[in-house]
C-alpha positions in Angstrom: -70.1 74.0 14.6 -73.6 75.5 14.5 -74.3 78.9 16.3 -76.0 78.0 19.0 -79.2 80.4 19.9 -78.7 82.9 22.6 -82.9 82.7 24.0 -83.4 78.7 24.8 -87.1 78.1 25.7 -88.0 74.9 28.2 -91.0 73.3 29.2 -91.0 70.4 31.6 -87.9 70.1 34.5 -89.4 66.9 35.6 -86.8 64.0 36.6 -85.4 63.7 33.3 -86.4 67.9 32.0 -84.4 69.1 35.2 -81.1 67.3 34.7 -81.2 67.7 30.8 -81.7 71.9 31.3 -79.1 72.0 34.0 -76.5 70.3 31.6 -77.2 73.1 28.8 -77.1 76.1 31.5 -73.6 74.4 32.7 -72.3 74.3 29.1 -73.9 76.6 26.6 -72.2 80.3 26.7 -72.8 82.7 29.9 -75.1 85.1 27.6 -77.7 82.5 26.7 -80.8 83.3 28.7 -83.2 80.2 29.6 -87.0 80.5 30.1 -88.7 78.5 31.6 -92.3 76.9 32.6 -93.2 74.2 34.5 -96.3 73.0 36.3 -95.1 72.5 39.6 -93.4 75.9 41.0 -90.8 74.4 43.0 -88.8 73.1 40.3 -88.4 76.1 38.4 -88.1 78.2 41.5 -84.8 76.0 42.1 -83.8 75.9 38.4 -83.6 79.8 38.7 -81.3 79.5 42.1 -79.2 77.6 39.8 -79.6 80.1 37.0 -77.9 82.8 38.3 -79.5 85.6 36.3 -79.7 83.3 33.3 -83.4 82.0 33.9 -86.4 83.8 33.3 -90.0 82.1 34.8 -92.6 81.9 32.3 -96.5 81.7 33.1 -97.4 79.3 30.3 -96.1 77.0 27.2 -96.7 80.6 24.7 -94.9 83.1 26.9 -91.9 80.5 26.6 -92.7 80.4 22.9 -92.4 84.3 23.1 -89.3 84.8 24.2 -87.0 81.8 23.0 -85.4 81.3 19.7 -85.6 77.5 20.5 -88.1 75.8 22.5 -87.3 72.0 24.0 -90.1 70.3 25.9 -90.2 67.0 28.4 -93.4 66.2 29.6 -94.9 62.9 30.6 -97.0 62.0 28.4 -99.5 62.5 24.9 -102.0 64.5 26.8 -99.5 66.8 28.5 -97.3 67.2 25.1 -101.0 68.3 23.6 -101.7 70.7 26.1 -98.4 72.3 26.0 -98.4 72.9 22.0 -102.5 73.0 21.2 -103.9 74.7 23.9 -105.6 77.6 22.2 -104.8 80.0 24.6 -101.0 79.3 26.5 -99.7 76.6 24.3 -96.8 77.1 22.2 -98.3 77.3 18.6 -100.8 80.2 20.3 -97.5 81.9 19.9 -97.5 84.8 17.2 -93.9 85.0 17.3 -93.3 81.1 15.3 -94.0 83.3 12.2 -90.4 83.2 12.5 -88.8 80.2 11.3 -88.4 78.5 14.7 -87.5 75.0 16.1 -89.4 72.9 18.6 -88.2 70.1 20.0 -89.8 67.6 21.7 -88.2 65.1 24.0 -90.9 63.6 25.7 -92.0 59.8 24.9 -95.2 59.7 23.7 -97.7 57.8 20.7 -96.5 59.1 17.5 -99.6 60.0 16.6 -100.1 62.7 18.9 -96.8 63.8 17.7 -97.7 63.6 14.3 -101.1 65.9 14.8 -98.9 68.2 16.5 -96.2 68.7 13.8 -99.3 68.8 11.2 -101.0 71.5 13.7 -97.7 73.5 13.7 -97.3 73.4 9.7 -100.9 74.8 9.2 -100.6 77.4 11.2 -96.8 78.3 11.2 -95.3 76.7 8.0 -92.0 78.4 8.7 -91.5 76.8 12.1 -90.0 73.1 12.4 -91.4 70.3 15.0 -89.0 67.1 16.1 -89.7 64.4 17.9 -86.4 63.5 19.7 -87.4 61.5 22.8 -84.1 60.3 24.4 -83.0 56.8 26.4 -80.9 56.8 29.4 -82.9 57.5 32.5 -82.3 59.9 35.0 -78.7 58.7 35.2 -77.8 59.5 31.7 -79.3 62.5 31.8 -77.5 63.9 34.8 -74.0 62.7 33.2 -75.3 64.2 29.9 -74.9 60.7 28.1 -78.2 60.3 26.7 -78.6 59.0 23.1 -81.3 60.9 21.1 -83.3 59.4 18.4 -84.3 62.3 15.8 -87.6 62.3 14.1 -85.6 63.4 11.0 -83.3 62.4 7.9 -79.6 62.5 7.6 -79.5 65.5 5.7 -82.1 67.5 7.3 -80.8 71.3 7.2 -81.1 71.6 10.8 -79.2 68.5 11.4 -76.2 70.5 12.6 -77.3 72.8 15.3 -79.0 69.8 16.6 -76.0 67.8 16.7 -74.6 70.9 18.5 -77.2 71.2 21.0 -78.3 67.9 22.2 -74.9 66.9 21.9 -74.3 69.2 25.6 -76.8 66.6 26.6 -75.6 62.9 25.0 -73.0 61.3 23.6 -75.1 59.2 21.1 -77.5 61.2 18.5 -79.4 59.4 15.5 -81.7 60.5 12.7 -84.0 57.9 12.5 -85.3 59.1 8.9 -87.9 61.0 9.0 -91.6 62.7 11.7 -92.4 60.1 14.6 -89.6 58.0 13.6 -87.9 58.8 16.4 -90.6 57.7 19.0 -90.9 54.4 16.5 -87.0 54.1 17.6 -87.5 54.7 21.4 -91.0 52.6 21.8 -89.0 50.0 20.1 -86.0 50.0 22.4 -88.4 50.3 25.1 -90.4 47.3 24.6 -87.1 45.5 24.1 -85.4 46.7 27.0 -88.8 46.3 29.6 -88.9 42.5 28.4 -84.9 41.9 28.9 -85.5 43.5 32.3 -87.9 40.7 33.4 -86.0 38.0 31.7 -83.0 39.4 34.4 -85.6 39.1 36.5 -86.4 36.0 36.0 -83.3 34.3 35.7 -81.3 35.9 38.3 -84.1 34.9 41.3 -83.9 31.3 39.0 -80.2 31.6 39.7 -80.5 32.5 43.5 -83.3 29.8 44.6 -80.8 27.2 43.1 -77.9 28.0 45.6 -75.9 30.5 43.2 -74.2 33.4 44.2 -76.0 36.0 42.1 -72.2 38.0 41.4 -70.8 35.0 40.2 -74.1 34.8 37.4 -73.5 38.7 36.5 -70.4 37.9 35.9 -71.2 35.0 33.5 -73.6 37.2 32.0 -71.6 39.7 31.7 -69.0 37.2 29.3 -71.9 35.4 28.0 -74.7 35.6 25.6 -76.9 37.0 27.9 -75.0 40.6 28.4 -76.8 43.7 28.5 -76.9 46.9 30.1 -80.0 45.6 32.3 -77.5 43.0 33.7 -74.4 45.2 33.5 -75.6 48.6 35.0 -79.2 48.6 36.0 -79.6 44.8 37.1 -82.7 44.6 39.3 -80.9 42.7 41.7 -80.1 44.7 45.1 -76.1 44.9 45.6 -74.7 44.4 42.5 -74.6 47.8 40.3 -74.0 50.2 43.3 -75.0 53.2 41.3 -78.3 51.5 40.4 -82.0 52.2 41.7 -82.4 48.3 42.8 -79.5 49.2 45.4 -81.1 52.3 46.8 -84.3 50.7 47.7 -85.7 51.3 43.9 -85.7 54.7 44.9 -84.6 56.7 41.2 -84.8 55.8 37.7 -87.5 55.3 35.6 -90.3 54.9 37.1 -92.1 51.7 36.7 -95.5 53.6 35.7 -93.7 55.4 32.7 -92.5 52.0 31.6 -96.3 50.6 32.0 -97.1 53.8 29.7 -94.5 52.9 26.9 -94.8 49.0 27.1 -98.4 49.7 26.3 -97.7 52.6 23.7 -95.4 49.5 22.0 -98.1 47.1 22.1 -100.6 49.9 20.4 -98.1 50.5 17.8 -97.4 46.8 16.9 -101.1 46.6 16.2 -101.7 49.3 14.0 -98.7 48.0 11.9 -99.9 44.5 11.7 -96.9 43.2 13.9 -97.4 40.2 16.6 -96.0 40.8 19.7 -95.7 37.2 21.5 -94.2 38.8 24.7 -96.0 42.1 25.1 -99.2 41.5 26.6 -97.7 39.3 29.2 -95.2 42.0 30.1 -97.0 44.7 30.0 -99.0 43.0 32.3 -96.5 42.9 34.7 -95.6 46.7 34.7 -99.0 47.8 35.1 -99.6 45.5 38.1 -96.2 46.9 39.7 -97.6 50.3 38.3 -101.0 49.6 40.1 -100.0 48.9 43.3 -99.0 52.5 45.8 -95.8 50.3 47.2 -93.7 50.3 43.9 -95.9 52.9 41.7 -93.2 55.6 42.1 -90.1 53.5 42.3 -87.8 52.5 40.0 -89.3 50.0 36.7 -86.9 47.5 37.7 -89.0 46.9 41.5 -90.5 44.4 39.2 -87.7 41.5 40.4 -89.8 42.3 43.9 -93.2 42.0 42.4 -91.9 39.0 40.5 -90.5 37.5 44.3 -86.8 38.2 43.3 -84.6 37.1 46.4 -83.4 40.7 48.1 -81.8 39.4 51.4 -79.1 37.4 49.5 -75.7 38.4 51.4 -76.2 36.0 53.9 -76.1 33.0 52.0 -73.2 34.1 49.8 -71.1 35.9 52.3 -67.7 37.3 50.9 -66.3 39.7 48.2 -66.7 38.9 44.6 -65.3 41.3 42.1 -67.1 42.5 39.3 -66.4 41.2 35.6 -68.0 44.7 34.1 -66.0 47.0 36.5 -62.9 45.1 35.2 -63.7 45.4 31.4 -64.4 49.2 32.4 -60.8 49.7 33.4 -59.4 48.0 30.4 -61.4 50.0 27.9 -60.4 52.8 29.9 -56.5 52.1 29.6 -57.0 51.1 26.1 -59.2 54.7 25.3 -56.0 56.7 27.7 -53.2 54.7 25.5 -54.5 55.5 22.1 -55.6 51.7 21.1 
């Protein structure tokens, strides 16, 4: 295994940054020292509660860059990701110190061509330091259980292949060089756009199922043995009730929020038009997630309130009254057995 560096620099402990740095100050060794910036005070002021000696704030993006031998950042979106590496005066390539052969790693979702100036920023100015893209999917969920996948903006055989594996692997289970710079946002816009339009089809079909008299755990159970499985349907199905652990049964409250999915729905829909790809879905989708986005009574809830913008049935217990086990908990157990028995 890689050696791991001992001064780890982060930038953004938003819902997905916070969760992602906590799992790396849980797990890496009790000497590696964490510094930290973040716009809003209150999240770093807690992250160095939880620190324990071990996190050190930072003023700005460059005084990170200062002091860390690795730098990992998680910000919203292309504007902020510019502001935290090209700002002249406190973003990270202001830094003297990537003279030294550095990696940065950005995790944040964004167009790949902001990405791209970025990494072509860095290897004018510092052509020893490395930039990644290596935005992740999972949500908030995965990334407090540290089973995110990663999609890396590099080859197979990229040098630092191994200490990333390493690293992010304190973070997710799944890691995958995608084959070269931006590939990695290519991977996660992709899966994206797939995963925002398989959301509305649930949608869709699950109200469908409902207004025709059908107990909606009986049809996530079908799906769940049928041609229509997915994670959507198995673990984040926008129907309240169903996945316990989900947003839609906590009042949306959670998860990725429905503007963010608005954001990469329409970051999709920009790409597939550069490259000369017809979308027959997008426009119609992303219309969808930027209405839900639009409006202040779902803007900050979960992407999947888009079954209530959509009229998805909420109240249905009372029709369907009664326990119905669940197919995917089942299949849960039995892949558990099989994993606990060697099979």
């Amino acid at each position: 295994m890689a050696d791991l560096p001992k001064n780890i620099g982060w930038i953004g402990l938003g819902a997905m940054g916070y969760p992602m740095a906590t799992n790396l100050l849980k797990k890496m060794s009790p000497e590696t020292h964490f510094h930290v910036y973040d716009v809003v005070q209150a999240s770093v002021d807690t992250f160095v509660k939880d620190g324990a000696g071990r996190v050190h704030v930072c003023t700005s993006s460059k005084e990170v860059t200062d002091k860390s031998d690795l730098i990992l950042s998680m910000v919203p979106e292309g504007s902020h990701v510019r502001a935290v590496y090209l700002d002249p005066r406190t973003g990270v390539l202001a830094s003297p110190s990537l003279s030294n052969p550095k990696i940065l790693i950005d995790c944040s979702t964004i167009d790949p061509a902001t990405s791209l100036a970025v990494r072509s920023a860095l290897g004018t100015q510092h052509p020893r330091a490395t930039f990644l893209d290596t935005p992740v999917s999972g949500g908030v969920l995965g990334a407090q259980k540290a089973t995110l996948t990663f999609m890396l903006g590099c080859s197979e055989t990229d040098p630092h292949l191994p200490l990333l594996q390493a690293l992010l692997g304190l973070m997710g289970g799944n890691l995958f060089p995608c084959g070269g710079p931006s590939l990695g946002l290519t991977a996660k816009l992709c899966n994206n756009y797939c995963s925002s339009l398989i959301t509305l089809a649930t949608c869709e079909a699950m109200n469908l199922g409902i207004a025709s008299g059908m107990d909606p755990r009986v049809l996530a159970n079908i799906f769940h043995t049928s041609t229509a499985q997915s994670a959507i349907a198995d673990d984040w199905n926008p129907v309240p009730g169903l996945c316990p652990e989900a947003p839609a049964s906590r009042g949306y409250v959670g998860g990725f929020r429905v503007g963010l999915m608005a954001k990469d729905v329409g970051l999709a829909v920009e790409s597939a038009e550069a490259v000369g790809v017809e979308l027959v879905l997008g426009r119609v989708g992303l219309g969808v997630y930027r209405k839900a986005a639009g409006d202040e009574r779902y803007r900050e809830l979960d992407s999947r309130v888009v079954y209530r913008v959509l009229g998805g049935r909420e109240d249905w217990r009372g029709d369907f009254p009664g326990e119905v086990g669940m197919r995917r908990d089942e299949t849960r157990r039995l892949l558990k057995r099989a994993r606990e028995e060697g099979l």
